[in-house]
N, C-alpha and C positions, 0 to 999 in steps of 0.2 A: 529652591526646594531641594532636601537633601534626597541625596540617591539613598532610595530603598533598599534592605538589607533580605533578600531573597532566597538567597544562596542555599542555605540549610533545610528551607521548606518543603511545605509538602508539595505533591503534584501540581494540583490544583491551584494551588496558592500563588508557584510559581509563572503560572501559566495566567491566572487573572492579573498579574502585578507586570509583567513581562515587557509591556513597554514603558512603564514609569523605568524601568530598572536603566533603560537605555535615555532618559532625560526629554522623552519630545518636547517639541517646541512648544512654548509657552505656557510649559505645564498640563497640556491635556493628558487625560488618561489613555485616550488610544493611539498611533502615530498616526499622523491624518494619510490624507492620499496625496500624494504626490504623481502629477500626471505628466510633467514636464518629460520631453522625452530628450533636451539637451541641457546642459549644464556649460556655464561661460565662467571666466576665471581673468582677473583682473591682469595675471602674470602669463603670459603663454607657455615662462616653462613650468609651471604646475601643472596646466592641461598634459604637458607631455610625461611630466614624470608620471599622472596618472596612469597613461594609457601603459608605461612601461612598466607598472608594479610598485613605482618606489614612493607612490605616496597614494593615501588612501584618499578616496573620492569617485565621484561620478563625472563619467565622460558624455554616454548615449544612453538613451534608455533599454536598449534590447539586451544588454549588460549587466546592467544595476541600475536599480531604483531605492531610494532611501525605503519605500513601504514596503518594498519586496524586499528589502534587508532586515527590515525589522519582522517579517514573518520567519525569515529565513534561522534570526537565532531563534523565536519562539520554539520553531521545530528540532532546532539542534538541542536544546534545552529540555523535550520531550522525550527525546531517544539518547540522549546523555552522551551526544556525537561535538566532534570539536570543530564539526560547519558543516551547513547544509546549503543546495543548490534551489530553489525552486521552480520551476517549469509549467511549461499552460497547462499540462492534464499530466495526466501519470503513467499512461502511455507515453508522453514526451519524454518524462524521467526515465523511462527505463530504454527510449528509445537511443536518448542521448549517454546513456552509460554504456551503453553497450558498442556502439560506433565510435566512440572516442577512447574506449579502452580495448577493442577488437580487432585486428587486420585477417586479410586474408592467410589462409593455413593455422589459424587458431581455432584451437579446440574448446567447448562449453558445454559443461554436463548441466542439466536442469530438469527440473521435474517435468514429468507429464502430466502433472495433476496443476493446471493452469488456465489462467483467465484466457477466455475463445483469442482476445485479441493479442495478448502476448504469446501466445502460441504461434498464431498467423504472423506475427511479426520476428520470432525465433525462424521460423521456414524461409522466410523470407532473408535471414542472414547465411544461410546456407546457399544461395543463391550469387552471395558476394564472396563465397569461398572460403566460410567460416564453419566448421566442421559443430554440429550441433549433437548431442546424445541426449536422448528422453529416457527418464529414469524413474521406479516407482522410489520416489523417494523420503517413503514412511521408513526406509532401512539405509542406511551408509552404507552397507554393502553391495547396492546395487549401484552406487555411487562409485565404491572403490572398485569395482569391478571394469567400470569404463575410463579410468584415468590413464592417460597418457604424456608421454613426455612435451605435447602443446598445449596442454590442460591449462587455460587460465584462470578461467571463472566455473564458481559450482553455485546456480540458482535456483531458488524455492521460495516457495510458498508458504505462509506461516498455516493458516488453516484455507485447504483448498474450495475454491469456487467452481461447480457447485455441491460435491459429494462429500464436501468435507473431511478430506484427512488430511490428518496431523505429521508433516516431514519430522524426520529424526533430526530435529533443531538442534540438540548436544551432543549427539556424533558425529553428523556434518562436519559443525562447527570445530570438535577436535580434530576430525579427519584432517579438515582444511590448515588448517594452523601446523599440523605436522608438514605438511608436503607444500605449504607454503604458496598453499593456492587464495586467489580472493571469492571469499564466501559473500553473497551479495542477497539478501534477504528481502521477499517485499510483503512488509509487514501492513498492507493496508487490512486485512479481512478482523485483524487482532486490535491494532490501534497503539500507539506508546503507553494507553491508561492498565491496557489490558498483558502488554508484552513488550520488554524492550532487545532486540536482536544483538545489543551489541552483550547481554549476559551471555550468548552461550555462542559467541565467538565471529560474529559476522563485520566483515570489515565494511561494507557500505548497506543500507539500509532506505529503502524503495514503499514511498507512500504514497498512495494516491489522495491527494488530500479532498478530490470533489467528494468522497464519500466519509467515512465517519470524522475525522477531523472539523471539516469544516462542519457536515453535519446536517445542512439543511438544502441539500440538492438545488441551489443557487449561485455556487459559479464550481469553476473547474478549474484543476489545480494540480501538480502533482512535486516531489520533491525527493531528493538523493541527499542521503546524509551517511559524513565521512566516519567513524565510530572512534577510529584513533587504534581501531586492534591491529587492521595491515599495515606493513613495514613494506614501502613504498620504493625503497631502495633495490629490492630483489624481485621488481614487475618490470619486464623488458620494454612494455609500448609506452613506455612513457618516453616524451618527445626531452631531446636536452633542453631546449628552448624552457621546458615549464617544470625544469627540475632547476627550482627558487631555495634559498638557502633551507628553506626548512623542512624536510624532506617530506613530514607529515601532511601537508599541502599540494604534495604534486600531483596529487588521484584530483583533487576539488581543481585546482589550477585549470590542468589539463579539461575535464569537464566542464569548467566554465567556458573554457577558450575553445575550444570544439563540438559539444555540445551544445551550448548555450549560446555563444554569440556566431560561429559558423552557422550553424543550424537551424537559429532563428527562432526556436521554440518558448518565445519569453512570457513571462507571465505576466499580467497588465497588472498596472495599482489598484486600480478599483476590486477587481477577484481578489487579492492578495488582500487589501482590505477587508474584504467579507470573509474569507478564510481565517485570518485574525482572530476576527470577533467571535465566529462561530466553534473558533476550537475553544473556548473559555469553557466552554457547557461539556464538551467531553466527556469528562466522568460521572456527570447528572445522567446527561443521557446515554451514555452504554451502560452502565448500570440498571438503567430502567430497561434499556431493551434486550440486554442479557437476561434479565428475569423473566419479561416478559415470552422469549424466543423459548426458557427452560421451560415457561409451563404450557407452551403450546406444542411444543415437541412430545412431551408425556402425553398430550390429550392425545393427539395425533398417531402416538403408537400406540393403543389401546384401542383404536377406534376399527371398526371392520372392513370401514372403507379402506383401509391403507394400510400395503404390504410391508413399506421400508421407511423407518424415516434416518435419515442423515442427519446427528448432531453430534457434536464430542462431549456434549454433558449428558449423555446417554451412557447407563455403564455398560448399554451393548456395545459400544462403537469401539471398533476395532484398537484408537490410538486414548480412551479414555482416561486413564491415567496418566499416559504422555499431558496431554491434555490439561490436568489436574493440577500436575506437576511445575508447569510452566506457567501456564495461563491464569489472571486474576480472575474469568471467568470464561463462559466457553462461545463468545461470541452472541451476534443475534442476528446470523443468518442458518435455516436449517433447510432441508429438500427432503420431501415426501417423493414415493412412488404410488400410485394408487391403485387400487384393486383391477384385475379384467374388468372388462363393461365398463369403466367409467369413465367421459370422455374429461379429459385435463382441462379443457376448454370451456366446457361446462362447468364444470365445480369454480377454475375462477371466477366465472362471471356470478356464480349463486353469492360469493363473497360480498359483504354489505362495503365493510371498512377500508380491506387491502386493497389498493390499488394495482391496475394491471400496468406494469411498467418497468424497466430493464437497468434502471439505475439500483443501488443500493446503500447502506448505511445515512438514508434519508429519517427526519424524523418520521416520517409516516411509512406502513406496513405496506413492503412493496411485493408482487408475485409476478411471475415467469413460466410460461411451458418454456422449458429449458431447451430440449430438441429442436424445436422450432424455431427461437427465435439466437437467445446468444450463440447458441453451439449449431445453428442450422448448417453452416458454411464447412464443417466441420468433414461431417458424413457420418452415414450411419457406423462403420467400420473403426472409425478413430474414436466414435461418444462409446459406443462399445467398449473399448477398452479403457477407458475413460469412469466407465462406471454409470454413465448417463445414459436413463431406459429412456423411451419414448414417453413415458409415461409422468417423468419426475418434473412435479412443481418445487421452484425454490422461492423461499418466502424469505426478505428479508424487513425483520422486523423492527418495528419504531416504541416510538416511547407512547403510544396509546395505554389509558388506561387498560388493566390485563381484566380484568373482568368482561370489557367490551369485547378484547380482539379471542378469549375464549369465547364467549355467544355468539360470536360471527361463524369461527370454523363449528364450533360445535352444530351449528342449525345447518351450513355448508355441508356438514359431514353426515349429518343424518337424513339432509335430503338424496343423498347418492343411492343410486339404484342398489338393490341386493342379490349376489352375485346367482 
């Protein structure tokens, strides 16, 4: 079978074709699963040159797996990076970038407008002696205001979870490049269909793949991919050991080897399988649920029941043109506030279609009291400034016919008490 000519194509196209491109075995279309968790070698010293770098292959499975390799260019191929790492969930990913690129008395600016558990796990480096600064960072200047001479990483959020703003993606991204900082993006809320981080300057790129990638809330996933924009030479933690002739390599290197096989966070074949398969669909389904999320955000601010809604294809929303500008579309997660009198708890449950549940970028229409449950841990004082009422449901929407999931909120919305 000749190797497929991919290269040029479009998204999609790449992305359905993506492991013919790499020759599986026996001609199948998908790369199968590979479970084996050791590899044996007729030569003993191959095994070793393996484990030293100088020849490519599989030693142990917690390492590499040929199915988690082939996911791994899939996603390098999406974000237009020159390798990606993948990991059990995307908490891992961001867990393992950060402890293999951090030491104690380093400094890390990052938004405050962040997912409950990457917050809780930012605090929690602060605790190993690693100087953290939270920043509203819809503006670079609140950025450039906290930088310091251990300044290593500056991380954000593409569109925040739950209130939805928009970080100043293209001044970051210059800020950081001048001052030779690594910008580190975690592009799961947008998607590679919708936005790719490394245009506007970020040198590693953080996706949670359980959610819109794979797509169908069936395994857990997450993934660090390298862009090719930092210049790896003039980042101090990097170990000599894993500064390997090509200097472009030594962020992935070190990552894999401290991250990934220290740390134990591997991703099994079979997730990595299903993540696979379900990134094919991608742009069918955000596209559906970006439409879908636009015309229910409109119902939604129009309706009496509800004081605020949060989406950036709103042209209230504060970053809407930022938005615009960047993004193929403005995502398909939005958050309501709801009027006094009406309890959050109620009106989910008056919901026919959405499901009450804490996951997101699932095909099916998921909802959250926000206070409650993601951000519970949080406190009232921190969701405060945060932006998160007690009152804010976040809907993160699926590819259901739009007709249906407006007659759902709509009959939701009109049984709400009047004020």
């Amino acid at each position: 079978m000749a190797k497929p000519t991919i290269k040029n194509q479009g998204f999609t196209t790449r992305n359905v074709h993506s492991d013919r491109a790499g020759r599986p075995e026996h001609g199948v279309l998908h790369k199968p699963v590979h479970p084996s968790v050791a590899y044996g070698y007729e030569d003993a010293r191959q095994l070793a040159a393996v484990f030293q770098g100088k020849r490519k292959g599989y030693a142990y499975g917690r390492q590499a797996n040929p199915t988690v390799s082939a996911l791994q260019q899939r996603i390098s191929a999406m974000e237009g990076g020159i390798g990606s790492i993948a990991l059990a969930t995307g908490m891992a990913a961001i867990s393992a970038l950060m402890l293999s690129l951090l030491k104690a008395g380093d400094h890390l600016i990052s938004s405050a407008f962040l997912f409950g558990n990457t917050n809780s796990f930012l605090r929690t480096l602060q605790g190993f002696g690693i100087e953290v600064d939270f920043v509203d960072a819809t503006s670079v200047d609140a950025v450039a205001e906290r930088q310091r001479a251990n300044t290593r990483i500056v991380f954000v959020e593409t569109i925040a979870n739950p209130v939805t703003q928009v970080a100043d993606l293209e001044g970051i991204g210059e800020f950081c490049s001048r001052h030779g900082l690594l910008y580190v993006v975690d592009n799961t809320m947008t998607s590679p269909h919708l936005f790719q981080p490394q245009q506007v300057g970020a040198g590693l790129v953080v996706n949670s793949l359980t959610k819109y990638i794979g797509g169908h809330g069936n395994a857990l996933g997450g993934a660090i991919t390298d862009t090719g924009n930092f210049d790896w030479r003039g980042y101090p933690n990097i170990l000599d050991i894993y500064r390997v002739p090509e200097a472009n390599q030594w962020g992935l290197v070190q990552m894999r080897k401290k991250g990934l096989r220290d740390m134990g966070a591997s991703l099994a074949p079979e997730a990595a399988h299903t993540l696979a398969v379900g990134s094919e669909s991608l742009p069918l389904r955000m596209d559906q649920a970006c439409a879908n999320a636009m015309a229910l955000a409109r119902l939604c601010q129009d309706h009496r029941a509800v004081t605020k809604v949060c989406y950036p294809g709103l042209v209230e929303h504060p970053q809407h043109q930022r938005a615009r500008k960047l993004f193929r579309a403005f995502g398909a997660l939005f958050s309501i506030e709801l009027a006094p009198g009406i309890d959050c708890f109620d009106f989910l449950n008056s919901l026919e279609i959405v499901v009450s549940s804490s996951n997101l970028g699932d095909t099916r229409s998921l909802g959250i009291p926000v206070a409650h449950t993601i951000y519970h841990e949080m406190g009232p004082e921190r969701r405060k400034s945060m932006g998160v009422a007690d009152s804010m449901l976040r809907f993160s929407i699926g590819i259901e016919d739009q007709q249906d999931l407006l007659a759902d909120f709509s009959q939701a919305l009109d049984r709400c008490p009047r004020g």
